[in-house]
C-alpha positions as a Markdown table, in Angstrom:
| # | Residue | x | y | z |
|---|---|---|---|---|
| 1 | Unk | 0.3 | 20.8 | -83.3 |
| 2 | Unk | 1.1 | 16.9 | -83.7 |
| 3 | Unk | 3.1 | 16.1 | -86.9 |
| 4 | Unk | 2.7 | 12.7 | -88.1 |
| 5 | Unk | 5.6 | 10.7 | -89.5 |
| 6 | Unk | 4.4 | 8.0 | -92.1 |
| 7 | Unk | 6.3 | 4.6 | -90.9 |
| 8 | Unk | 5.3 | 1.1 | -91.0 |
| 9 | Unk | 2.1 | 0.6 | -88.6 |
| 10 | Unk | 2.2 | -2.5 | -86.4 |
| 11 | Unk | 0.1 | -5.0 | -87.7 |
| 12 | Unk | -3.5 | -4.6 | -87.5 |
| 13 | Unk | -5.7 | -7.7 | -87.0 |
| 14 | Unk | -8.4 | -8.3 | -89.2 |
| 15 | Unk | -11.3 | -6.5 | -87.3 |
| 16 | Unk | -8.9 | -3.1 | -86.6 |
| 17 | Unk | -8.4 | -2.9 | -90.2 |
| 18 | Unk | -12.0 | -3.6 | -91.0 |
| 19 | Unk | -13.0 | -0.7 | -88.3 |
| 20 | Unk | -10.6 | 1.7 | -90.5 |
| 21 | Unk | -12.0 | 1.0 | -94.0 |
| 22 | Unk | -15.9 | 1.5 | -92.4 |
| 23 | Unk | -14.8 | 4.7 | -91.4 |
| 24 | Unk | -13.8 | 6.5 | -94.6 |
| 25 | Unk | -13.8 | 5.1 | -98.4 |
| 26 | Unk | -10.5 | 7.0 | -98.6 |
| 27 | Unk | -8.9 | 4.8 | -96.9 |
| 28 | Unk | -8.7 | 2.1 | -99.1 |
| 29 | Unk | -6.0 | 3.7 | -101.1 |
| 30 | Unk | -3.5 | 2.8 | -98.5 |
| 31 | Unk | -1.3 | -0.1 | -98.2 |
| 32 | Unk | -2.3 | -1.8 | -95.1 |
| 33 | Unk | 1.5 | -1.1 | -93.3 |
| 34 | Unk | 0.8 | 2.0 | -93.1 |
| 35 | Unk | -3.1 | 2.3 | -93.2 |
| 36 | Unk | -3.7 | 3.4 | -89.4 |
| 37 | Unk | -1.4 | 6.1 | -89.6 |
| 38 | Unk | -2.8 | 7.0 | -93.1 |
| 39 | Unk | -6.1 | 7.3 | -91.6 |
| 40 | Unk | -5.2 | 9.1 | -88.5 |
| 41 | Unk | -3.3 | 11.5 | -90.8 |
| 42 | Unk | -6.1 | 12.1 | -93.0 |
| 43 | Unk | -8.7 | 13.1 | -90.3 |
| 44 | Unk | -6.3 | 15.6 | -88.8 |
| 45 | Unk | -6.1 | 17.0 | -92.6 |
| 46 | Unk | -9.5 | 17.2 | -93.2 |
| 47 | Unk | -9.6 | 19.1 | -90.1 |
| 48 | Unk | -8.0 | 22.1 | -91.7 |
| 49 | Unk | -10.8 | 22.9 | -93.9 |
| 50 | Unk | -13.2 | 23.4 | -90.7 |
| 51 | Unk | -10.9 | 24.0 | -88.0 |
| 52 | Unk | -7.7 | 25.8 | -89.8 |
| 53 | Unk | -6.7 | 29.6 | -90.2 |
| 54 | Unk | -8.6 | 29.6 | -93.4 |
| 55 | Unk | -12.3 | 29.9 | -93.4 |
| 56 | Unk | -13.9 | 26.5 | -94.7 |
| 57 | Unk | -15.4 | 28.3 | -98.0 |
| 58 | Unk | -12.0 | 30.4 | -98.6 |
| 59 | Unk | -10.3 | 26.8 | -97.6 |
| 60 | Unk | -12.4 | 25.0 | -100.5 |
| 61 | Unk | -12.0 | 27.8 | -102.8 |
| 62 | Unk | -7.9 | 27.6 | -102.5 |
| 63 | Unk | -8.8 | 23.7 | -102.6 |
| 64 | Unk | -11.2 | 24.0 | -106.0 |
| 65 | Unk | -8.2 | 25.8 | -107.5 |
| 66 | Unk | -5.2 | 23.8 | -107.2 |
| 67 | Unk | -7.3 | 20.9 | -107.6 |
| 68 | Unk | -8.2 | 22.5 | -111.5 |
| 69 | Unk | -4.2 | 23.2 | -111.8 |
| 70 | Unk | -3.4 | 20.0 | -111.0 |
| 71 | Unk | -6.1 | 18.4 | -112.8 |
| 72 | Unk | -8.0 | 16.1 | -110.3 |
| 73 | Unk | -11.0 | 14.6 | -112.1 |
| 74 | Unk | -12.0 | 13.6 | -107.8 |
| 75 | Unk | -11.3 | 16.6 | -105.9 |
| 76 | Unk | -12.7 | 18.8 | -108.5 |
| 77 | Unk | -16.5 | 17.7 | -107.7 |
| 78 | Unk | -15.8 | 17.2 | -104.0 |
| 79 | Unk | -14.8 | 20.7 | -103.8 |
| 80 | Unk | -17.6 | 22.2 | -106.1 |
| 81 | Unk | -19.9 | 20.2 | -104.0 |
| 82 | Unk | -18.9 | 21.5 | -100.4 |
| 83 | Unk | -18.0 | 25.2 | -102.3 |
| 84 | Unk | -22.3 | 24.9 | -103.0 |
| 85 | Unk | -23.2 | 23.5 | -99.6 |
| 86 | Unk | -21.4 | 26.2 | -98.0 |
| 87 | Unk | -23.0 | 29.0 | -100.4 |
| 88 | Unk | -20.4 | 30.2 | -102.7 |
| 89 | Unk | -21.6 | 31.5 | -105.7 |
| 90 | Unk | -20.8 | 30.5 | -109.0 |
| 91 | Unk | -18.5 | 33.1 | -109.5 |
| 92 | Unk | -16.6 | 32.5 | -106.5 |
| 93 | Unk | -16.3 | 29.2 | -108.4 |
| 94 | Unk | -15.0 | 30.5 | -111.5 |
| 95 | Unk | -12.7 | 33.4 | -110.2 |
| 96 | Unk | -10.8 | 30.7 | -108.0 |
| 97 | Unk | -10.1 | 28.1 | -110.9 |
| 98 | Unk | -9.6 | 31.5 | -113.2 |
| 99 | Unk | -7.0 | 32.6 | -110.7 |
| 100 | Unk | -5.5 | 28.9 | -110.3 |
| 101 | Unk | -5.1 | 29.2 | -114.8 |
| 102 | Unk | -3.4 | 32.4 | -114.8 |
| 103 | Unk | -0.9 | 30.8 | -112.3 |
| 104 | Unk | -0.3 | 28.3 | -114.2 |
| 105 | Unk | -0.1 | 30.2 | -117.4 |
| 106 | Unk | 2.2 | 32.5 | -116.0 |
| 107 | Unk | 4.5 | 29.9 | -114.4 |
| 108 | Unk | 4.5 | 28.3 | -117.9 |
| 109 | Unk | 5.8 | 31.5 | -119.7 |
| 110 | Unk | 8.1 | 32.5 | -117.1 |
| 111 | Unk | 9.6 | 29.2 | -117.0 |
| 112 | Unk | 9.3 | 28.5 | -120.9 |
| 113 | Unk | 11.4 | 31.5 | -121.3 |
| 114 | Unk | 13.8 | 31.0 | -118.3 |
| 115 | Unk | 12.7 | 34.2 | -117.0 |
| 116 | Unk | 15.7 | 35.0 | -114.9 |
| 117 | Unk | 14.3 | 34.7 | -111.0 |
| 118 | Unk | 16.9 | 36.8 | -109.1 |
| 119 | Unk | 15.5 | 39.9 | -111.7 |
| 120 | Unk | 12.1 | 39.0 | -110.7 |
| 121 | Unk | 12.8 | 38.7 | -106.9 |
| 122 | Unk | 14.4 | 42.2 | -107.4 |
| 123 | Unk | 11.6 | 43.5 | -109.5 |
| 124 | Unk | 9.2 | 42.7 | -106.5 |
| 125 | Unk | 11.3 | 44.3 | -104.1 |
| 126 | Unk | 10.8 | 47.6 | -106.1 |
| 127 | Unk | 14.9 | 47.5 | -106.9 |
């Protein structure tokens, strides 16, 4: 697997940038020094929803649920959208943003009351 280290691109002319906004409306959020490489980046990351160890629909459901945790009023209908596209019911839907608030909930009472995280490490372990 290529990793891809963000650094400055060299400079695109006018068309090559052109040629890279056509392509996705994604890639308008990038500053143009690094806009190739952003671009090239977010193909290959895309990629892991049909292409990674994951099943797309399990990929999407992960996807759904962290974007809910972390609140993103855009992924949140992308996701839902390719979730229906690629059959999952609606309560696939709602288990995986139900699992993504009890994680959150519980990471906010364990840290709220600096649950000590070598006990819980040995609680796991069955010690």
């Amino acid at each position: 697997m290529n990793s891809i280290v963000f650094s400055q691109d060299s400079k695109l002319t006018n068309d090559e940038k052109q040629q890279i906004l056509a392509e996705s409306p994604f890639n308008n959020v990038y500053p143009e020094s690094i806009l190739k490489s952003s671009a090239t980046y977010f193909k290959a990351q895309m990629g892991l929803y049909k292409e990674g160890a994951i099943a797309e629909k399990e990929a999407h459901l992960v996807a759904l649920g962290t974007s809910a945790a972390v609140k993103c009023q855009y992924c949140i209908p992308y996701h839902i959208a390719e979730l229906k596209r690629l059959g999952a019911s609606e309560d696939e839907i709602k288990t995986a943003v139900l699992i993504a608030a009890d994680i959150m909930k519980m990471s906010t009472l364990f840290y709220g009351n600096e649950f000590d995280l070598e006990a819980f490490k040995k609680l796991l372990k069955g010690e």
